[in-house]
Steps between C-alpha positions, in 0.01 A plus 500: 500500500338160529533241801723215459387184699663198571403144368376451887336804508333433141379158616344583772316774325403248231483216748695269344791332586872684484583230256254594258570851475829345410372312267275753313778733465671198323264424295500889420136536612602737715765768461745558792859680502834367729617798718796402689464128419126525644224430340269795434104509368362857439185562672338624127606141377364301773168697460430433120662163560183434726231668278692299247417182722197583654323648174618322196458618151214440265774297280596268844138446602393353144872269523341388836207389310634333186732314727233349699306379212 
């Protein structure tokens, strides 16, 4: 069974602001669940949400560069 964190918990793993989390999970970057009106992250999600972040894609890196140019 995985962990479920809360959007505190989450940011300060990620150290970002609670608001943020918020807003990722808005923006559906990052998948969370409501559990008793709660919001909920799973601990697998956070992690490839940060690989995700942290390690970007062969497709994102070469968007990085065309947008510069």
């Amino acid at each position: 069974m995985t962990t479920l964190l809360s959007v505190k918990q989450a940011a300060f793993i990620l150290k970002v602001h609670p608001l943020t989390i918020r807003r990722y999970i808005k923006e559906e970057k990052l998948k969370a669940v409501k559990v008793g009106g709660n919001v909920r992250i799973q601990e697998n999600a956070l992690q490839d949400f940060h690989k995700e972040v942290t390690h970007p894609t062969e497709e994102q890196q070469l968007y990085k560069k065309v947008k510069k140019i």
